[in-house]
N, C-alpha and C positions, 0 to 999 in steps of 0.2 A: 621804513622810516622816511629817506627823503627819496623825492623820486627827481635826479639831476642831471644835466647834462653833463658830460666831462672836465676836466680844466683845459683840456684843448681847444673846444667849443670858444663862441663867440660872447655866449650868457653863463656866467659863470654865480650865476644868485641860488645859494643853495636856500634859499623860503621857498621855492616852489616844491610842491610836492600832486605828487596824483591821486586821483581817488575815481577814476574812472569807474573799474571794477578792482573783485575780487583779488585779481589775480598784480601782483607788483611790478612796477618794471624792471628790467633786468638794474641798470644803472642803481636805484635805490635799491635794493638786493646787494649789490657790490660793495655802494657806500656805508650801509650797515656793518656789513661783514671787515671794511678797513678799521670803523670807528671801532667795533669791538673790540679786535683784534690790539689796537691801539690802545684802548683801557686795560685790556686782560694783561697783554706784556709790559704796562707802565711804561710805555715810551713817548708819552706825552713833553716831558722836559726833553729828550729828545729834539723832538720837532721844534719846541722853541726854541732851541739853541741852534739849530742848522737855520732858522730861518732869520737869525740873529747874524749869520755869518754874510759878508760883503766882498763882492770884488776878488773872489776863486770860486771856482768850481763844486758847487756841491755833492758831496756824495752821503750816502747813508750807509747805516749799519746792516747788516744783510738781512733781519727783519723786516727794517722800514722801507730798505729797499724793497722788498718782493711786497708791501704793502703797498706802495706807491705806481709800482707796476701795473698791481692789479687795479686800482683809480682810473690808472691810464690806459688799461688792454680794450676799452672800445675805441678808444681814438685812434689808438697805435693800430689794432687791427683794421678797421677803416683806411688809416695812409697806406698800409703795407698791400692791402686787397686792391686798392687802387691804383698803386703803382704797379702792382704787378699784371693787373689785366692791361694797363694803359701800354705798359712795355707790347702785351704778348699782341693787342690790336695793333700796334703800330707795324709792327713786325709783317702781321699777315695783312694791313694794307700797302705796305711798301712792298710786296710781292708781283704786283702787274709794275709798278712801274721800273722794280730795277730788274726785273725781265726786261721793258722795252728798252732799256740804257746795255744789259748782255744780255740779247737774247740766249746764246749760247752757253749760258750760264743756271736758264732757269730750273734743271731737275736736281741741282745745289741749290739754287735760292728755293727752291718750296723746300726741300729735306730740312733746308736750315730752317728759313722763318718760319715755317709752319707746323712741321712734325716734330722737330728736335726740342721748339718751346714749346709747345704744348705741353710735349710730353715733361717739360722741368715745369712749370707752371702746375701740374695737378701736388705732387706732393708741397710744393711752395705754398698751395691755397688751403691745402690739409693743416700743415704745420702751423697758420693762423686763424684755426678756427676754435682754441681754447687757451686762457691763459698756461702760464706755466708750462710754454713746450717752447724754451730759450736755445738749448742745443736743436732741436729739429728744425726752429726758425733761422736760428746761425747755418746750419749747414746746407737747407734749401734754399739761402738765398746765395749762399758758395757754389751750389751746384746750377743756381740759373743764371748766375754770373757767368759759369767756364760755359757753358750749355751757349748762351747769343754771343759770347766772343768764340766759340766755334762754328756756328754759323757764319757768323763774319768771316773769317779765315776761308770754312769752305766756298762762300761766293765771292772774295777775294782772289783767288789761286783760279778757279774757274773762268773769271773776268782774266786775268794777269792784268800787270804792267802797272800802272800808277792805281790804278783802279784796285789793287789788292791792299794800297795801304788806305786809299779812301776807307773801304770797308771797315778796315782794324779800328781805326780812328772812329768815326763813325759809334762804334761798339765799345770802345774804350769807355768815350765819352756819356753815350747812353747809359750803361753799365754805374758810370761814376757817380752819376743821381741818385744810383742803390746805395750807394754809401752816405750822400746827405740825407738823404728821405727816410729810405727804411728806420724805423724805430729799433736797430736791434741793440744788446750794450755791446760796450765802447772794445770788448775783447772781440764780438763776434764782425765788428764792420773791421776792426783792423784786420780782420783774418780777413774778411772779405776783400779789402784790399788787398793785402798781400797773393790769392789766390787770382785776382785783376790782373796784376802788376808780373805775375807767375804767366799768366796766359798772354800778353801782352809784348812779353820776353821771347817765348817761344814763337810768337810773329814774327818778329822783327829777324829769327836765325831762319826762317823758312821763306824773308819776302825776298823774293830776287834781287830787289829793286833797293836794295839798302845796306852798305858794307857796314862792316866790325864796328866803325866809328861811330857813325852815324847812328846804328842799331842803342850802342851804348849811352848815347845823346839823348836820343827819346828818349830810353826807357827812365832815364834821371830827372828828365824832365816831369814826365808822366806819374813817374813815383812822385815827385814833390809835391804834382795838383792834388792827386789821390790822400798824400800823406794829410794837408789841409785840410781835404775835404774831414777825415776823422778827426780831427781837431775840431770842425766846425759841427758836428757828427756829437763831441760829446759836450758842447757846451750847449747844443739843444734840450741834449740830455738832461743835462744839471736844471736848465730854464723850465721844463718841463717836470722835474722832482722838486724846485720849489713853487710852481703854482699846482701842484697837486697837496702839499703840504702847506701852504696857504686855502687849499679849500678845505682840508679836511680841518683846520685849525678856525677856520671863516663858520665852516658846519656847525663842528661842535659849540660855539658858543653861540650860534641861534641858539643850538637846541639848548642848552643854559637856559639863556634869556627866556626863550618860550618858557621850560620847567620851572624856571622864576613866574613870570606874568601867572600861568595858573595855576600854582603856589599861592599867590596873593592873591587870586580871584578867586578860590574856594577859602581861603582864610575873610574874604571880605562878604560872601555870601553865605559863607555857613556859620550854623550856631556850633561853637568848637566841644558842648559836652555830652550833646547829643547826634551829632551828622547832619540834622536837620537842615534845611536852610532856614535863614535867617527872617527876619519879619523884612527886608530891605526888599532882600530876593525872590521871600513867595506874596511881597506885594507885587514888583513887577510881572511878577507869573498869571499872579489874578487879571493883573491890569490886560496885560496880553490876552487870556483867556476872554475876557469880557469881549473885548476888543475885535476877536478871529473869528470868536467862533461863528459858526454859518444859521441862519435865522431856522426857530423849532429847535434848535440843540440847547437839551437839559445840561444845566451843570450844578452840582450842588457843593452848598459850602458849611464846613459841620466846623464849629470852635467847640474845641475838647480843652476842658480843664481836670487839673488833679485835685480830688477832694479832700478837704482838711490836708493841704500840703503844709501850712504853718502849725500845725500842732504837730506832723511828721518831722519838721525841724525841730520846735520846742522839746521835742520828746522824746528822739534818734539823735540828734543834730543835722549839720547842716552833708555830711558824708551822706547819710541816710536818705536827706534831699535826693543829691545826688544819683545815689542808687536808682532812685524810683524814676530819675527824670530820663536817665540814661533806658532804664527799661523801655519807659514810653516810647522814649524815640528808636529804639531796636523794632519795637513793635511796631510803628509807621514807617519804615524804612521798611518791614518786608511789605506791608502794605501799600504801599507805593510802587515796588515792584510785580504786587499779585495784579493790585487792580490798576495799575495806570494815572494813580494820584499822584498830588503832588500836597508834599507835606512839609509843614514850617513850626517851628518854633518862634512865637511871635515875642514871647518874654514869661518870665516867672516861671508857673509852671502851666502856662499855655499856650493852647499849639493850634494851628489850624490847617483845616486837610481841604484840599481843593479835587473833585470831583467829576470829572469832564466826562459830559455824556452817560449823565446816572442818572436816574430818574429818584426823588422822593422813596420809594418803597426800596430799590436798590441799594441805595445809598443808608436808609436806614439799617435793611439787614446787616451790612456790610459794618457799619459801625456796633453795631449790637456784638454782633462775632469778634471784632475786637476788644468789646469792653472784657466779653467771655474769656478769650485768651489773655485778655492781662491779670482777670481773676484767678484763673489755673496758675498764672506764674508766682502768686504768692507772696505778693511782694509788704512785706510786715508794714503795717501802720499802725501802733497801738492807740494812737492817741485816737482817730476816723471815729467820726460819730456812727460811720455807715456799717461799717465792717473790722474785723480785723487787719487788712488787708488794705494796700494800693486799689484805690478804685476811681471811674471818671465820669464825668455830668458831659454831657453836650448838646450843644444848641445845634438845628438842621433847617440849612433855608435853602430853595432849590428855587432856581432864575430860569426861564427862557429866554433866551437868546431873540432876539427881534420884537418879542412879544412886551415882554417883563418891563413894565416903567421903572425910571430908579437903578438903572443896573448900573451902577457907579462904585467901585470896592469899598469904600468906606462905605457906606450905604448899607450894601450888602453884609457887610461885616458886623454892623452896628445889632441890624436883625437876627443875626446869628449870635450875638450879644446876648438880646435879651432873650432869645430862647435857653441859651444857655443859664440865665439867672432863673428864667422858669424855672427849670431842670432841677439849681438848685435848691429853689423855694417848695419845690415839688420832693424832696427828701432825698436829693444827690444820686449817685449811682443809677443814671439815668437818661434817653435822650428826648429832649422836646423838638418835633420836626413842623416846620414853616412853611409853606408855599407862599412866592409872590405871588400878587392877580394881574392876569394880563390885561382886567380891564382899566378903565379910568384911573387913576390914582392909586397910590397901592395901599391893601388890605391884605389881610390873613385869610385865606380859604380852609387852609386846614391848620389850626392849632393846637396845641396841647396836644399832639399827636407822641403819646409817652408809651413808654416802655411798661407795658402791662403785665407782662408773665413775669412772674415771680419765683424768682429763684427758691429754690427746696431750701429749706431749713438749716443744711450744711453749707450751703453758700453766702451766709453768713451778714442778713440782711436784716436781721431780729433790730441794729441798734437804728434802723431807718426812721426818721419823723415822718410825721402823716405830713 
């Protein structure tokens, strides 16, 4: 369906879509999968009434939530992948230099920065690499939280002396970004906090360097930053579930709009009783053909009419019309798809078929085989002077492309006219085929090019004028 970038993203224009290849992007894949989802459980009134709401905190329903999630899980995965290598690189370039501040310190500074994050970083980056793992993402980011404020401690205690609360702090603070940044919900960053603020406690009863008082001073302090931070934690939250339900709401009525627009472009190009397109739409089609095609390309142009169609109304009525018209045009719709034409209903009960890259003998069989099959299908005409039966006349003019003087669609059309009055003058149920001349001016090189074999006696040709 669409192929989009997130709503955390910069460009939030759901009209773009891909068509690169074959194969969809993941994004448009996702977006389908909410939009469905969103129609299938009727939670549309839903989204408009949260998006109606002002000035608190949005939340959804647990549907729309884990809908809305899923919207978000490339962006949020992206933040969360990001912060978490940017942690684990800092970590392991701050290793030479706070060796050269405690030397004495550094087979704790590598244990810590280096091996003990590492080793919390692999499940951390596992646990974001599929939607829908909210507890293994809550709890890997609880375990790399205790994971660098244990490092801290042990190059803290290592250092001694003011240098151990540098550290804590230091890690505190680092740490405390996991609770603005990380995407996780609003239960799993408070726990993250809370497990912070757990670790941060148990500092302060192990730093030499800080009595009973003081320990309990920080750590209230510490909590209050920590506590904002998840206040500020879930109102991104909320800001972030309504511009994902602003896009899927922005989405869906393009795609409206669009299913409108070509709604009315196939009501405005087609003829509505037969599929056909309309005489508007396989004039431009000619017009283009004339127009593209590449110099020596044959195209031919056959006007088909229904014979005795007014004495099938006088005599059926006008349903009966109907019938036969509805035939025809079933019958150029597959023929349009066998051979590559393009077929119209120009009015009444005529049609005309456009033939790109046919040659005169091609194009004639190919009509002949048509008339055959709409004989087989038997369609009642009692009143036909020709048969009992639905049956059609047509006219065949075949243009060269670069060569053919005159190739102008009216032109071409008009020619195709009068073969077609041949056809009927010549006793109906029949095609008269035209060539233009590529030389000087235009003439007829082949005329009265008609339909010779005669059908057997069962096919029903006895009532034909000469």
């Amino acid at each position: 369906m669409l192929a989009a970038r997130s709503p955390g993203s910069t460009d939030l224009d759901p009209g773009k879509r891909g068509c690169a290849g074959p194969r969809r992007p993941a994004a448009a894949a996702t977006l389908d999968e909410a939009l469905q989802r969103i129609e299938a459980e009727g939670l549309w009134a839903e989204v408009d009434a949260k998006l109606k709401t002002t000035g608190r905190l949005l939340t959804n329903s647990p549907q729309l939530e884990d809908i809305c999630r899923l919207i978000l899980w490339s962006e949020n995965r992206r933040i969360a992948t990001n912060w978490l290598w940017g942690v684990t690189l800092i970590m392991w370039l701050s290793i030479p230099f706070d060796g050269l501040v405690v030397p004495d310190a550094l087979p704790a500074i590598v244990a810590g920065h280096a091996v003990l994050t590492t080793l919390a970083l692999v499940p951390a980056l596992r646990a974001w690499r599929q939607p829908g793992s909210d507890t293994a993402q809550g709890v890997t980011a609880c375990l790399f939280v205790s994971i660098v404020m244990l490092a801290a401690v042990l190059t803290g205690r290592q250092a001694g002396g003011t240098n151990f609360e540098r550290f804590v702090m230091v890690g505190f603070f680092g740490m405390a970004t996991a609770v603005a940044l990380l995407p996780l919900r609003v239960r799993w960053t408070a726990l993250t906090v809370l497990v912070l603020n757990a670790n941060f406690v148990m500092c302060q009863f192990i730093n030499p360097a800080v009595d009973g008082a003081a320990g309990v001073l920080f750590t209230l302090y510490f909590c209050a930053i920590s506590g904002a931070l998840v206040a500020a934690r879930a109102a991104m939250n909320s800001r972030q579930r309504r511009s994902a339900l602003l896009w899927l709401r922005e989405t869906r009525k393009t795609a409206l709009l669009k299913e409108s627009h070509d709604r009315l472009h196939v009501m405005a190009y087609t003829d509505a009783l037969t599929g056909l397109r309309n005489r508007q739409a396989i004039s431009e089609d000619f017009a283009g053909l004339l127009r593209d095609a590449p110099a020596g390309e044959a195209l031919s142009v056959g006007m088909i009419d229904i014979d005795d169609f007014k004495r099938l109304n006088d005599s059926r009525g006008h349903a009966a019309g109907d019938q036969a018209l509805r035939a025809v045009g079933s019958l150029l719709l597959d023929f349009s798809t066998a051979h590559g034409a393009i077929c119209g209903r120009i009015g009444g009960e005529e049609f005309l078929v456009l033939m790109p890259r046919m040659a005169t003998e091609d194009a004639l069989a190919r009509v002949k085989t048509l008339m055959e099959t709409l004989h087989r299908m038997n369609v009642p005409n009692p009143g036909s002077r020709v048969a009992d039966r639905v049956t059609l006349s047509a006219g065949l003019v075949t243009v060269i492309a670069g060569e053919t003087e005159g190739c102008h669609p009216e032109f071409v059309m008009r020619r195709a006219d009068v073969a077609l009055y041949d056809a009927k003058n010549r006793g109906r149920n029949r095609v008269v085929a035209t060539t233009l001349s590529p030389a000087p001016g235009v003439r007829e090189l082949t005329a009265l090019v008609e339909e010779a074999q005669r059908r057997p006696a069962a096919a029903g040709n006895r009532g034909c004028r000469a």
